[in-house]
Backbone as a printed PyTorch tensor [residue, N CA C, xyz], in Angstrom:
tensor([[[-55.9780,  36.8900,  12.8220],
         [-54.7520,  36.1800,  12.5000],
         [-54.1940,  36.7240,  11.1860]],

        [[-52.7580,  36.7320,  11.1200],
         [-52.4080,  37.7880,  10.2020],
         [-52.1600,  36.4680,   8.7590]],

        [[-52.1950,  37.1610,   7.8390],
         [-52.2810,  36.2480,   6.1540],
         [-50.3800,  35.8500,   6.6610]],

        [[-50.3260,  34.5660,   6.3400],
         [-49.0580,  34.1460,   5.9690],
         [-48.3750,  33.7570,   4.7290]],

        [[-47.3790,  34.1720,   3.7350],
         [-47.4200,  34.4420,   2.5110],
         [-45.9720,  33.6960,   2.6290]],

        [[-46.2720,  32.3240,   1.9420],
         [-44.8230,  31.5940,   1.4980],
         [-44.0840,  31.2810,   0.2770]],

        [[-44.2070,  32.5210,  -0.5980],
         [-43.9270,  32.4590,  -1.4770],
         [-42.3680,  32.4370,  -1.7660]],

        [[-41.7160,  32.9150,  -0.7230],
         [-40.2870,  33.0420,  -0.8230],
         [-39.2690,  31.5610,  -0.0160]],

        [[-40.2310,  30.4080,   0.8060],
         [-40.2070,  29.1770,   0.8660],
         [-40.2310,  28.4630,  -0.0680]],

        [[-41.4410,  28.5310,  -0.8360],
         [-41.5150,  27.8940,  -2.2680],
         [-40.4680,  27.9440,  -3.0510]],

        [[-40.3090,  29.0000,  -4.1350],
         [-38.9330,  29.2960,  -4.1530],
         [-37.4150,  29.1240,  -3.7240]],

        [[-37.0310,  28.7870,  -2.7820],
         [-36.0830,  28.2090,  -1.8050],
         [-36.1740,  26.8310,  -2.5000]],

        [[-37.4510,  26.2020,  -2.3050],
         [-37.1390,  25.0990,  -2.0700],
         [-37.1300,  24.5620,  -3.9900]],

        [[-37.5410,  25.5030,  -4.5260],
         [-37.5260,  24.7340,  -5.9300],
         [-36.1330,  25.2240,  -7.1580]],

        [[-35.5710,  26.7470,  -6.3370],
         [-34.3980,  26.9570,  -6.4860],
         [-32.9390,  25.5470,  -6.1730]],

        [[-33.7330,  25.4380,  -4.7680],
         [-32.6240,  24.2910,  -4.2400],
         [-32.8990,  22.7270,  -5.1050]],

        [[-33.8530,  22.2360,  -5.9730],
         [-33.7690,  21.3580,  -6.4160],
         [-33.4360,  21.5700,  -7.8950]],

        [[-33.7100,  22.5510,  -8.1860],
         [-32.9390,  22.6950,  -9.6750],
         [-31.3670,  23.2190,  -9.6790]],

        [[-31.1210,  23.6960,  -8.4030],
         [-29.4520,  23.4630,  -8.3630],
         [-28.8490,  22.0370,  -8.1910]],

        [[-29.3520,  21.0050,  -7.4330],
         [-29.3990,  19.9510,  -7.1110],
         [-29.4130,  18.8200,  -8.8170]],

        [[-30.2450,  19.7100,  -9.6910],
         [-29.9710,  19.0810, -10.9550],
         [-29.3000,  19.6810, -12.1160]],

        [[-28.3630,  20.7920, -11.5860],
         [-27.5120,  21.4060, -12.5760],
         [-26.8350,  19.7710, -13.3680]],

        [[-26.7120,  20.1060, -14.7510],
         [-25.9490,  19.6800, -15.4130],
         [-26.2950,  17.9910, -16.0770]],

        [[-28.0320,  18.1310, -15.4430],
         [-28.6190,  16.7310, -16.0790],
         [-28.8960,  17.2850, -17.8070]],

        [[-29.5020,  16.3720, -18.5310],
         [-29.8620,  16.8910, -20.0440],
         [-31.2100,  17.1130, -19.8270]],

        [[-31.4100,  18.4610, -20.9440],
         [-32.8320,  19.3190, -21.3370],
         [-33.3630,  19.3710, -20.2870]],

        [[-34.4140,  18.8510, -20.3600],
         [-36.0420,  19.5760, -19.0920],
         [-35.4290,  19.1240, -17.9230]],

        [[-34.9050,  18.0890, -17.7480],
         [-34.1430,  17.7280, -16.2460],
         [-33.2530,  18.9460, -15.5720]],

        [[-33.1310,  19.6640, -16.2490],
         [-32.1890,  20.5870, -15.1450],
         [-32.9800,  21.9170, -15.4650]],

        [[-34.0670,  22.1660, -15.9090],
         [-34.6040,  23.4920, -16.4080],
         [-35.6460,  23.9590, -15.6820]],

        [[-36.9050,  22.3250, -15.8820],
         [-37.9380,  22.8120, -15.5920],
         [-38.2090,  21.6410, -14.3760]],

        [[-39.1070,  22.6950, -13.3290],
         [-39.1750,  22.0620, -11.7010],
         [-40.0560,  20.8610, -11.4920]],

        [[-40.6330,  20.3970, -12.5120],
         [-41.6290,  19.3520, -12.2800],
         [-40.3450,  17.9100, -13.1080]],

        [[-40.1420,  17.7350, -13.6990],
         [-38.9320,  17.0450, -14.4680],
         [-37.7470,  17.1590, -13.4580]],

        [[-37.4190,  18.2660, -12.9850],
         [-35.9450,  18.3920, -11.9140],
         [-36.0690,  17.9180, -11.0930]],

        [[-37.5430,  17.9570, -10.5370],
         [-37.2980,  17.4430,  -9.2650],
         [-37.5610,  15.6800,  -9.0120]],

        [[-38.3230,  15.1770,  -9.9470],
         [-38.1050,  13.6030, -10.4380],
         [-37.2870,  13.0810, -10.5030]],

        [[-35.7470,  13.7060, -11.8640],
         [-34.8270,  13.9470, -11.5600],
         [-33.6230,  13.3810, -10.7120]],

        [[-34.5680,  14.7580,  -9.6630],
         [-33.4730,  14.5880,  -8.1980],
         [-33.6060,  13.9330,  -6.9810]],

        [[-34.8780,  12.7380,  -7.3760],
         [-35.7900,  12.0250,  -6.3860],
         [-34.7690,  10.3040,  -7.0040]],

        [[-35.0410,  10.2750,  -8.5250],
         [-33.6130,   9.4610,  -8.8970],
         [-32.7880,   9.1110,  -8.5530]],

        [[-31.9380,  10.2740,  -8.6620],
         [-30.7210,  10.2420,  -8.6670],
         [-30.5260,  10.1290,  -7.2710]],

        [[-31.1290,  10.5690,  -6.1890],
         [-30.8310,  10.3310,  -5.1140],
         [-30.8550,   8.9900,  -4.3430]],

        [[-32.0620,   8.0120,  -5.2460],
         [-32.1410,   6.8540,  -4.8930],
         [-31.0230,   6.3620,  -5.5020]],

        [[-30.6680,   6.6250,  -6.6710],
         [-29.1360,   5.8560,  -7.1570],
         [-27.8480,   6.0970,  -6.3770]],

        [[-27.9810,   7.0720,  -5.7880],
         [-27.0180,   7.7540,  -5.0680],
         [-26.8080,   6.7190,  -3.6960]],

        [[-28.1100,   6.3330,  -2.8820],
         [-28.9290,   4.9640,  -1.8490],
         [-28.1020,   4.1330,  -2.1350]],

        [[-28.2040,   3.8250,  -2.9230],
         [-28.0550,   2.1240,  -3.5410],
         [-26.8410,   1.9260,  -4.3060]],

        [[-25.8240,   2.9340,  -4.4460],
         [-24.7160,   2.5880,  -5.3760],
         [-23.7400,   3.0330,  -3.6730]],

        [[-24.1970,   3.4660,  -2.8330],
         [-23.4760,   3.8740,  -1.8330],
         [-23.1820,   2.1760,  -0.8200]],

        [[-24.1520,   1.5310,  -1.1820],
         [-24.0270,   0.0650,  -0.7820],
         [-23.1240,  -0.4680,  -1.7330]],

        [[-23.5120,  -0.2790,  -3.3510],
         [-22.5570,  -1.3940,  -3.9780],
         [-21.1610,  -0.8830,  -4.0830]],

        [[-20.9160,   0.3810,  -3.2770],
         [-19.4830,   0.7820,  -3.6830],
         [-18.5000,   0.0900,  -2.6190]],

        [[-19.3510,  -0.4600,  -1.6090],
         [-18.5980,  -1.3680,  -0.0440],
         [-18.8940,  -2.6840,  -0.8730]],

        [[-19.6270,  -3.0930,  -1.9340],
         [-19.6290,  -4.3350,  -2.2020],
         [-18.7210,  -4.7030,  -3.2660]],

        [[-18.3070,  -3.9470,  -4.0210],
         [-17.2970,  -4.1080,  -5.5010],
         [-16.1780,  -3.8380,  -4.4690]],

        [[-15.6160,  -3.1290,  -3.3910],
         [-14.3390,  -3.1020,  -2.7540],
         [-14.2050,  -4.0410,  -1.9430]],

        [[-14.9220,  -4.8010,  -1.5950],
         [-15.0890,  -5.9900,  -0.7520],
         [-14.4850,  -7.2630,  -1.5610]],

        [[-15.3470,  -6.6660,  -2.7430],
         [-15.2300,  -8.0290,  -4.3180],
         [-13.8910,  -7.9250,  -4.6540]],

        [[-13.0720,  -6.7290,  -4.4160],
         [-11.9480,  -7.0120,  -4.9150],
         [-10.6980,  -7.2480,  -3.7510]],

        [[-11.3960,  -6.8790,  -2.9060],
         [-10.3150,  -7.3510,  -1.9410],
         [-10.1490,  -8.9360,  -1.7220]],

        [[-11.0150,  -9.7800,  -2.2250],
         [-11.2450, -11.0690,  -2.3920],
         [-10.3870, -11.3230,  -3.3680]],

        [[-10.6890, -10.6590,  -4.9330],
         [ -9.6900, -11.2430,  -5.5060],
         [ -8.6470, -11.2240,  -5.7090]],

        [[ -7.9030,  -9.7410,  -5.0030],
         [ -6.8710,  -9.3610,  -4.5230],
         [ -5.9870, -10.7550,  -3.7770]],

        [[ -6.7930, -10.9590,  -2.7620],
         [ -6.0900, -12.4100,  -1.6810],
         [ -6.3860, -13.5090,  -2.0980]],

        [[ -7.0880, -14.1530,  -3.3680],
         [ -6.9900, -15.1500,  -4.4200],
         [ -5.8950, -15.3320,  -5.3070]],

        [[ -5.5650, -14.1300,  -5.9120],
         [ -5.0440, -14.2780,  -6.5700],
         [ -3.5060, -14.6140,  -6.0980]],

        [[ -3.2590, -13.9460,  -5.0140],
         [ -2.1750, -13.7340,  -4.0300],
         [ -2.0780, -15.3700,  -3.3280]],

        [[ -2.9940, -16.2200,  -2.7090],
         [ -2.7560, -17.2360,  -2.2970],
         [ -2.6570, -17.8500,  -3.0770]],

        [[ -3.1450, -18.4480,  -4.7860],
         [ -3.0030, -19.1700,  -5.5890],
         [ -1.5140, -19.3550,  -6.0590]],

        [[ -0.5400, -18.2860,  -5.8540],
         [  0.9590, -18.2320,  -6.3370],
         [  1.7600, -19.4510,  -5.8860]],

        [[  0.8680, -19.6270,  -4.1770],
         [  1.5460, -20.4550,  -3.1980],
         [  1.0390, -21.7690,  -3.1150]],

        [[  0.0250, -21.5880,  -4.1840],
         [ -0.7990, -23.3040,  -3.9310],
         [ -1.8030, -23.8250,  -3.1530]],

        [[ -2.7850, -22.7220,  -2.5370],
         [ -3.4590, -22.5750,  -1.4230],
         [ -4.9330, -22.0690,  -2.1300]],

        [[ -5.9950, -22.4270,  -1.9820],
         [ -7.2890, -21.3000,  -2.4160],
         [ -7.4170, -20.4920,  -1.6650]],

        [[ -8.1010, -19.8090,  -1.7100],
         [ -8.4870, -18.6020,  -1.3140],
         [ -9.7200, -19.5050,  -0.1630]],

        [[-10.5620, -19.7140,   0.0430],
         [-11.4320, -20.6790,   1.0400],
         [-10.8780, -21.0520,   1.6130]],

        [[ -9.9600, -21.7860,   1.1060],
         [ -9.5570, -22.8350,   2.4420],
         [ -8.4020, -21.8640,   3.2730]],

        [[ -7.8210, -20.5270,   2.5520],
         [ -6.7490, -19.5850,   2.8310],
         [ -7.8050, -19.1490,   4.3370]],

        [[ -8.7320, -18.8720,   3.8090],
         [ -9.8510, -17.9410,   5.1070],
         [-10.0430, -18.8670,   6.0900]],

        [[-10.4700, -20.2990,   5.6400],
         [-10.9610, -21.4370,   6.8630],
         [ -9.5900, -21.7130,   7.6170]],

        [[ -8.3100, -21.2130,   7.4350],
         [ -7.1180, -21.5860,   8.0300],
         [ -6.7550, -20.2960,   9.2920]],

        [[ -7.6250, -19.0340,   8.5260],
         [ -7.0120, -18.2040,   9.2310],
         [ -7.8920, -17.7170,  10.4100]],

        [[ -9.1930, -18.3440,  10.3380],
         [-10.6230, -17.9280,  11.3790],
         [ -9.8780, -19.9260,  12.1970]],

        [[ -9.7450, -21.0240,  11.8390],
         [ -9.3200, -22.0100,  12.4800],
         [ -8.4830, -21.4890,  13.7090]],

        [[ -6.9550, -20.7150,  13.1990],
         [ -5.8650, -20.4330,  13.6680],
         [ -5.7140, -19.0710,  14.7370]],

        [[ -7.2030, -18.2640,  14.8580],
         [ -7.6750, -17.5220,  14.8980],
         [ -6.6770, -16.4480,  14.3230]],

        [[ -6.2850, -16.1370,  13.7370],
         [ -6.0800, -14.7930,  12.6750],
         [ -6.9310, -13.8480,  12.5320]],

        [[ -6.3860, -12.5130,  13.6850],
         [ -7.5780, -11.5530,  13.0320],
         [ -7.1060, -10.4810,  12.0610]],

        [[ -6.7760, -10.5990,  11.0750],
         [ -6.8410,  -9.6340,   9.9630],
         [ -7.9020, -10.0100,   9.0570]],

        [[ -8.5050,  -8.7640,   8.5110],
         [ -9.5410,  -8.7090,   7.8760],
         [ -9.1510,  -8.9430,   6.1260]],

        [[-10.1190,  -9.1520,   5.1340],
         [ -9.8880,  -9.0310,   3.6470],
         [ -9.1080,  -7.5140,   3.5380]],

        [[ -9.4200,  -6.1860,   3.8530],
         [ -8.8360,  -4.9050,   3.7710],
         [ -7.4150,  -5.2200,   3.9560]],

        [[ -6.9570,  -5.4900,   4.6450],
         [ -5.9480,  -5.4220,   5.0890],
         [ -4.8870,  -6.6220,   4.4050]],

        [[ -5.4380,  -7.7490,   4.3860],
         [ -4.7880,  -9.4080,   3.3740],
         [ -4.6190,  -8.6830,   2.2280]],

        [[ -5.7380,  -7.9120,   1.1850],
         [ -5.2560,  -7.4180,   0.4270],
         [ -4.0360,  -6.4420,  -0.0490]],

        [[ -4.1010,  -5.5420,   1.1110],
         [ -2.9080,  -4.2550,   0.9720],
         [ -1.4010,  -5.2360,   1.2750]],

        [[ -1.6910,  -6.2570,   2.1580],
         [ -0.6300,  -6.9720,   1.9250],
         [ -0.0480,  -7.4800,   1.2400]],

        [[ -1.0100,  -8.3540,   0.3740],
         [ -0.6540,  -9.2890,  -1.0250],
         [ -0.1880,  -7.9920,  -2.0050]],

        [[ -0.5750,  -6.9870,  -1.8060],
         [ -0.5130,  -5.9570,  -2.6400],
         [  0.8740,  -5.3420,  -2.4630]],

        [[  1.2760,  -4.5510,  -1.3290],
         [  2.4970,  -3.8910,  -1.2760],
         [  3.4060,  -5.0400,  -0.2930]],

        [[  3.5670,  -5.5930,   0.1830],
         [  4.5450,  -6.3030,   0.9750],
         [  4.0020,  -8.0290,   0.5490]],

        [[  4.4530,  -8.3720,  -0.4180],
         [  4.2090,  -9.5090,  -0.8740],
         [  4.6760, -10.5480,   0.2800]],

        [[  6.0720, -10.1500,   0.8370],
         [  6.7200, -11.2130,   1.3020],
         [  5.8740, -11.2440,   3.1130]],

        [[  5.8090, -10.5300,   3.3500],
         [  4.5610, -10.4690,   4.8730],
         [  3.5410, -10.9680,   4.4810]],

        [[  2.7570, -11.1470,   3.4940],
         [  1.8390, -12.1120,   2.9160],
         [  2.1270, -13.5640,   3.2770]],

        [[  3.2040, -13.6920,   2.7840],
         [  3.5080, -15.2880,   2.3480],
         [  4.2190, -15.8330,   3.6990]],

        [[  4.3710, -14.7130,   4.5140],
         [  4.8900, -15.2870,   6.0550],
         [  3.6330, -15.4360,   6.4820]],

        [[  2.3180, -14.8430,   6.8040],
         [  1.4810, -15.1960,   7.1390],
         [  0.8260, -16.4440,   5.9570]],

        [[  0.8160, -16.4430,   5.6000],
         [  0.4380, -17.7270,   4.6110],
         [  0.9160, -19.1530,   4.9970]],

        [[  2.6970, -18.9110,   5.2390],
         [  2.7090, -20.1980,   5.5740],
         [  2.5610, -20.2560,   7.3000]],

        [[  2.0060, -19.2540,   8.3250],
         [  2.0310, -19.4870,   9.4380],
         [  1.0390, -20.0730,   9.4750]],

        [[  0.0680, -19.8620,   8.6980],
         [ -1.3440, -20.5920,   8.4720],
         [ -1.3040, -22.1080,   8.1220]],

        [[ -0.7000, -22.0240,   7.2090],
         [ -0.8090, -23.4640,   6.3950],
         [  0.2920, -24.6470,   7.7120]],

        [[  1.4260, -23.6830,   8.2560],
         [  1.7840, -24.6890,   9.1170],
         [  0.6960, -24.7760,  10.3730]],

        [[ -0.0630, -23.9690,  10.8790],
         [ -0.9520, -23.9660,  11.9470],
         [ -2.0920, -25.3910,  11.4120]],

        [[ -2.0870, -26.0230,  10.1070],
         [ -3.0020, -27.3540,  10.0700],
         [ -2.7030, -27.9530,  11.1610]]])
């Protein structure tokens, strides 16, 4: 059986994690035992901020359509329990871009709601 020599795998693969940490500070982007810790990090932060970035746009699309129903005298709760009652299917994404650029299509759906009690 012939010798198998992976030295140019190795390499590959420790080339590819210290590119992976270009531009961290000192031993983090230099040396392969530190880089690649590193890039075991950052990748978990990378995990987990990829969740909170659907959760802070979520958060604001809430207060986006709070702030927007409060003008009219309405909370924001009871704005949602009127519009799942009435069945209304528009989502927070979308209530927001409304309250946002077409104020007055907001407030027509607002009061179609509030008259649907």
């Amino acid at each position: 059986m012939a010798r198998v020599k992976r030295g140019s795998v190795a390499r590959k693969r420790r080339r590819q994690v210290l590119k992976n940490t270009k531009g961290a500070r000192s031993a983090n982007s230099k040396l392969f035992r530190s880089a690649q810790q590193h890039n075991m990090k950052a990748l978990r932060y990378a995990y987990v901020d990829r969740r909170n970035k659907k959760r802070e746009a979520r958060r604001q699309w809430i207060i986006r359509c709070n702030s927007a129903t409060r003008l009219y005298g309405i909370g924001y709760s009871q704005f949602i329990n009127q519009l799942a009652k009435n069945q209304v299917r528009l989502n927070r994404k979308v209530l927001a871009q409304l309250a946002l650029s077409n104020p007055e299509d907001f407030k027509n759906i607002l009061e179609l709601v509030i008259e649907g009690k």
